[in-house]
C-alpha distance (Angstrom), angle and dihedral (degrees) to the residues before:
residue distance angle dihedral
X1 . . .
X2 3.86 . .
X3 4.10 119.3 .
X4 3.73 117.9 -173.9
X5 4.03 91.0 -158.6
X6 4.04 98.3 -168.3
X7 3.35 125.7 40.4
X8 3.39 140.4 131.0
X9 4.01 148.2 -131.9
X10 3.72 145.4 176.7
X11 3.55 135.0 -155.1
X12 3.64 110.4 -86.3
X13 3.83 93.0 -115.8
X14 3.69 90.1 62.3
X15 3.61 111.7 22.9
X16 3.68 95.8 101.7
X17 3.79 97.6 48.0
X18 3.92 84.2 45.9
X19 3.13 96.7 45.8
X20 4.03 92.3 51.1
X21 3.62 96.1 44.8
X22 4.03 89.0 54.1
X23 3.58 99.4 48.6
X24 3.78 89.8 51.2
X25 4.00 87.7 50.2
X26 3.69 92.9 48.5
X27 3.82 100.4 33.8
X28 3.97 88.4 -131.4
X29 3.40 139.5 115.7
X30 3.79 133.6 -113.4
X31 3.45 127.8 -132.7
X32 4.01 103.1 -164.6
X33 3.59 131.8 42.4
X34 3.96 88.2 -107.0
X35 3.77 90.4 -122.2
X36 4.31 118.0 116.6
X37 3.78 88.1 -119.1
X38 3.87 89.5 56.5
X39 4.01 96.7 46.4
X40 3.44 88.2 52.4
X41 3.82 101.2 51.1
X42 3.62 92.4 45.2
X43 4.16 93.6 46.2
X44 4.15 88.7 50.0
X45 3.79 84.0 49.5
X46 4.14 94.4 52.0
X47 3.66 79.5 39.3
X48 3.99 101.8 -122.1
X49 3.75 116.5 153.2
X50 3.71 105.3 -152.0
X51 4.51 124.9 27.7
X52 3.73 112.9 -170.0
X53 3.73 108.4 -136.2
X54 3.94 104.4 -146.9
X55 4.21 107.5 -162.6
X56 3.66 118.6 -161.7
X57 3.72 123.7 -149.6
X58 3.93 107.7 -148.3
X59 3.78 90.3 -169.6
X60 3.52 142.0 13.6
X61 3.91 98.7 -104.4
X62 3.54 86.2 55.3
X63 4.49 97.0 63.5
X64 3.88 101.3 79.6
X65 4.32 98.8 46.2
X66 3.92 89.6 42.6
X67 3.74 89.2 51.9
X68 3.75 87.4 51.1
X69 3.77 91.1 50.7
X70 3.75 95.8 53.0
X71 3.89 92.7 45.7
X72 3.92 86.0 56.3
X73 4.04 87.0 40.4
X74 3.75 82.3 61.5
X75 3.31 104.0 47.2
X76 3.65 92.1 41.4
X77 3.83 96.2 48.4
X78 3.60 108.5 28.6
X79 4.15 91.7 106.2
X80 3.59 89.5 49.0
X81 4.18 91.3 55.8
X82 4.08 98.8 -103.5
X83 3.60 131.9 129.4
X84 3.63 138.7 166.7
X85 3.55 141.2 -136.7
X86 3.60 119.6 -155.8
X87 3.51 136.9 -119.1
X88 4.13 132.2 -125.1
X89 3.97 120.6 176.5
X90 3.54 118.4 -151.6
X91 3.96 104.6 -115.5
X92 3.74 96.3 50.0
X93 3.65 109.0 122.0
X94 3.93 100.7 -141.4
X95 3.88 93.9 48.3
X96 4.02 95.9 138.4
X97 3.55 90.0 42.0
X98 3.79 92.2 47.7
X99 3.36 83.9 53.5
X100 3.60 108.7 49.0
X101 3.93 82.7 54.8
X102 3.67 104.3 66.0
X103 3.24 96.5 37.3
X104 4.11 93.1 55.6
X105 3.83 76.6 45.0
X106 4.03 90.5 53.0
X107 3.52 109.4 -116.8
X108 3.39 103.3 153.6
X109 4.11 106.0 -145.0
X110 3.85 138.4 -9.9
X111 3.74 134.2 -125.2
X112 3.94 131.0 -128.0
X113 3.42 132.8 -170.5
X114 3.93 112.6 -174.9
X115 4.20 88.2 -171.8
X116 3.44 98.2 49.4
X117 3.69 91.9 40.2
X118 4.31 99.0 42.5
X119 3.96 95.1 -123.4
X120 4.04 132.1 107.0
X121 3.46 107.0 -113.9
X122 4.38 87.4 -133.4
X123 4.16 82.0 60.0
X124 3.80 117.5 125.0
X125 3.62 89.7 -117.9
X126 3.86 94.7 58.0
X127 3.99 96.0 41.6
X128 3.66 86.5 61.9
X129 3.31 100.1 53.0
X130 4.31 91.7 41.4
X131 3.73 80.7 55.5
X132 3.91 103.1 46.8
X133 3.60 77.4 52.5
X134 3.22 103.1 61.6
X135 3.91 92.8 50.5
X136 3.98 90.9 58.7
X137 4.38 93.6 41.4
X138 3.56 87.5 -113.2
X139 4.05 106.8 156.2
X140 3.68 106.1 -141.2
X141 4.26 116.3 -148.2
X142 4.10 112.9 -164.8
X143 3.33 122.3 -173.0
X144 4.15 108.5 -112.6
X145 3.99 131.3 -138.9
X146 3.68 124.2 -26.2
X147 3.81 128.2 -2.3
X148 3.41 128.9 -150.4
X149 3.73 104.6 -128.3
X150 3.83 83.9 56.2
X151 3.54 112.4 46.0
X152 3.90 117.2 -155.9
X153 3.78 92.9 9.1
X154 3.99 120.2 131.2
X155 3.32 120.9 175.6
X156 3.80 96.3 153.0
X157 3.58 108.8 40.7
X158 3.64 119.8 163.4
X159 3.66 95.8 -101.4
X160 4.16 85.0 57.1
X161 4.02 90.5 55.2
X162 3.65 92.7 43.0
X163 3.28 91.4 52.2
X164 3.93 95.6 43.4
X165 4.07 90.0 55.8
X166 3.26 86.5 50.0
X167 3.55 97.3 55.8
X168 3.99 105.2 38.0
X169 3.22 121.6 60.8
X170 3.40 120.0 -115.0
X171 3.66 121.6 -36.4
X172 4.39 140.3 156.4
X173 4.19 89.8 -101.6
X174 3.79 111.5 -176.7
X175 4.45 108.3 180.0
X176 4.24 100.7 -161.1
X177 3.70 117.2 -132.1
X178 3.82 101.8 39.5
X179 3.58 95.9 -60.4
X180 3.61 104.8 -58.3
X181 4.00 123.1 12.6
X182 3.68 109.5 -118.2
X183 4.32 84.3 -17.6
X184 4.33 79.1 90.1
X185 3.80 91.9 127.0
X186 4.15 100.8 52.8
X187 4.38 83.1 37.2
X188 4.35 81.9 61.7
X189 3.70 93.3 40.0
X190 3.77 98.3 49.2
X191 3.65 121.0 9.9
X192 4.29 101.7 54.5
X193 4.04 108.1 107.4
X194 3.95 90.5 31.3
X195 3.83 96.6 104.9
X196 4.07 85.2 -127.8
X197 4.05 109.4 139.1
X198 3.93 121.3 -136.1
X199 3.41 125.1 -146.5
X200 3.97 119.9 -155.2
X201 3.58 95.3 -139.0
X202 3.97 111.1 146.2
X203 3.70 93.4 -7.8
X204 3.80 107.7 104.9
X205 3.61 137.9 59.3
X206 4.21 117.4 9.2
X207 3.59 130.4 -34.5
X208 3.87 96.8 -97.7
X209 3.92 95.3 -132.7
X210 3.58 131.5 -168.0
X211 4.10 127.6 -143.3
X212 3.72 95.9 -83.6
X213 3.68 101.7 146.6
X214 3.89 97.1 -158.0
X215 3.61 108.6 105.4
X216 4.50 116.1 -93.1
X217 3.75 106.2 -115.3
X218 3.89 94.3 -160.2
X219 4.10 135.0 62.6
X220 4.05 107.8 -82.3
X221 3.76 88.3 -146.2
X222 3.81 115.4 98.1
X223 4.06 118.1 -172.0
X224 3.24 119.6 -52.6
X225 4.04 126.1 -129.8
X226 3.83 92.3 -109.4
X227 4.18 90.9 61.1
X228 3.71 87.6 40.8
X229 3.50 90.3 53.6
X230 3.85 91.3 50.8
X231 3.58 92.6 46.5
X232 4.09 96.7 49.7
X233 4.37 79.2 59.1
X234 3.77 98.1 49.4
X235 3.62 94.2 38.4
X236 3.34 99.6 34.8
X237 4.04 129.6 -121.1
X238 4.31 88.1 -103.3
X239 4.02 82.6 63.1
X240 3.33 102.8 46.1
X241 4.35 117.8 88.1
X242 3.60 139.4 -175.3
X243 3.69 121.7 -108.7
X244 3.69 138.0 154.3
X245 3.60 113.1 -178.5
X246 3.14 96.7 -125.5
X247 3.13 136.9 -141.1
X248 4.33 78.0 38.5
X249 3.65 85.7 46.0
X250 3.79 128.4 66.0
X251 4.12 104.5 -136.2
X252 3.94 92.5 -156.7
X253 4.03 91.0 49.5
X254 3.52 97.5 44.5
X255 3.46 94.2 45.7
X256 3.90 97.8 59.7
X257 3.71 83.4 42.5
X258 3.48 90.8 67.5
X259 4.15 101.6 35.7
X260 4.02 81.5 55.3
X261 4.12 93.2 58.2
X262 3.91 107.1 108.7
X263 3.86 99.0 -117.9
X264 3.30 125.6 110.6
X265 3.58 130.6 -71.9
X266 3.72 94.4 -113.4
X267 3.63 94.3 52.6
X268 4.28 92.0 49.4
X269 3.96 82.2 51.7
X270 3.59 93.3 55.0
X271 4.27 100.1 35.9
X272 3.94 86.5 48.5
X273 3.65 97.1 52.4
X274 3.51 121.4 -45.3
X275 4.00 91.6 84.9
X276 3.77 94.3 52.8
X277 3.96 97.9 41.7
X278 3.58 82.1 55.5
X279 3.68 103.9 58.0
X280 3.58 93.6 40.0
X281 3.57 99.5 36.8
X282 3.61 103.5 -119.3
């Protein structure tokens, strides 16, 4: 089995204008339309089974009606190999109940981004909800380090996650882009032995760029296969999961990237799927 773990998707009304205005924020390039009906035709073609839709709520007025959206995105998509996690922000008022609801409704996890959504992820208001959680076996995914629509913004660091884990009790805690995008080296020096998952979403390979011509105010480099190797060890293989990012990650390209990693084959089995299906029992 094959589980894309974070991607993305936009209602089909706004995908391309979405999509648009992110590529010219990021200076990359998409490779799907950003719509569920494209993710899924281009993750049958790369031949994954399963792509994690990750929803972001950009303010709190936005958390109940993009819950409802990725309960219908389930429903709607399950044949076709998507799910969705859903989405909580951390100054909306009925958080716990908001909580309680999708997972009675069976979402299986939620997604935070403490950039995108202007709090550290170590703040009161996001322990709480990391902990609640962890009561109802929600798995909780965060976006890690810098992002490139915000350049020189951390709002989960690895010092924030380290703390968090050490704070709530304990909880499935995935941080996107191999811990910490471009914050790799403090991710290997203090986050191994935490029981925190990493998933390699935007990590490896080149920063697939488009023609803006205003200048890129962040390194080009991603990780390179040596530190991913490194990281696979101190983590572990069982914590390690495929993701692409998709639409700003190609499924088919970053799937051969992975299948042509010297590990074994055991521990390709278990990064490109078998990891995820089991902690969200796929």
């Amino acid at each position: 089995m094959i589980v894309d773990i974070h991607t993305h998707t936009f209602p089909d009304k706004i995908a391309a204008s979405t999509v648009d205005k992110l590529q010219h924020m990021s200076h990359t390039t998409p490779f799907s339309d950003g719509t569920a009906a494209g993710l899924a035709q281009k993750a049958a073609a790369a031949g994954i089974d399963w792509s994690v839709v990750l929803p972001v709520a950009t303010n709190p007025h936005q958390v109940p009606h993009v819950n409802d959206a990725s309960l219908r995105l389930c429903e709607a998509f399950h044949d076709r190999g998507l799910i969705s996690f859903g989405c909580i922000h951390p100054d909306y008022d009925g958080w716990k109940e908001e909580l309680d609801r999708i997972a009675a409704q069976g979402i299986k996890g939620v997604k935070l981004h403490p950039v995108y959504q202007g709090v550290d992820l170590d703040d009161i208001r996001f322990l709480r909800i990391m902990d609640r959680c962890g009561e109802l076996g929600l798995t909780v995914i965060t976006h890690a380090g810098l992002d490139v629509g915000y350049p020189g913004v951390v709002r989960c660091s690895p010092e924030m996650a380290l703390h968090a884990v050490r704070e709530v009790g304990p909880f499935q805690f995935i941080l996107a882009h191999m811990g910490g995008w471009h914050n790799w080296e403090q991710v290997e020096r203090l986050l191994p032995g935490t029981g925190v998952y990493l998933d390699c979403s935007f990590s490896l390979g080149k920063l697939p760029l488009n023609s803006d011509p205003d200048p890129i105010p962040w390194p080009l480099d991603m990780m390179g296969q040596e530190q991913f190797l490194r990281m696979v060890g101190a983590f572990g293989a069982d914590h390690i999961l495929f993701g692409t990012d998709s639409p700003w990650g190609d499924q088919a390209r970053e799937l051969e990237r992975i299948r042509s990693i010297p590990l074994p084959q055991a521990d390709i089995d278990a990064i490109l799927g078998g990891n995820a299906a089991r902690l969200l029992g796929l």
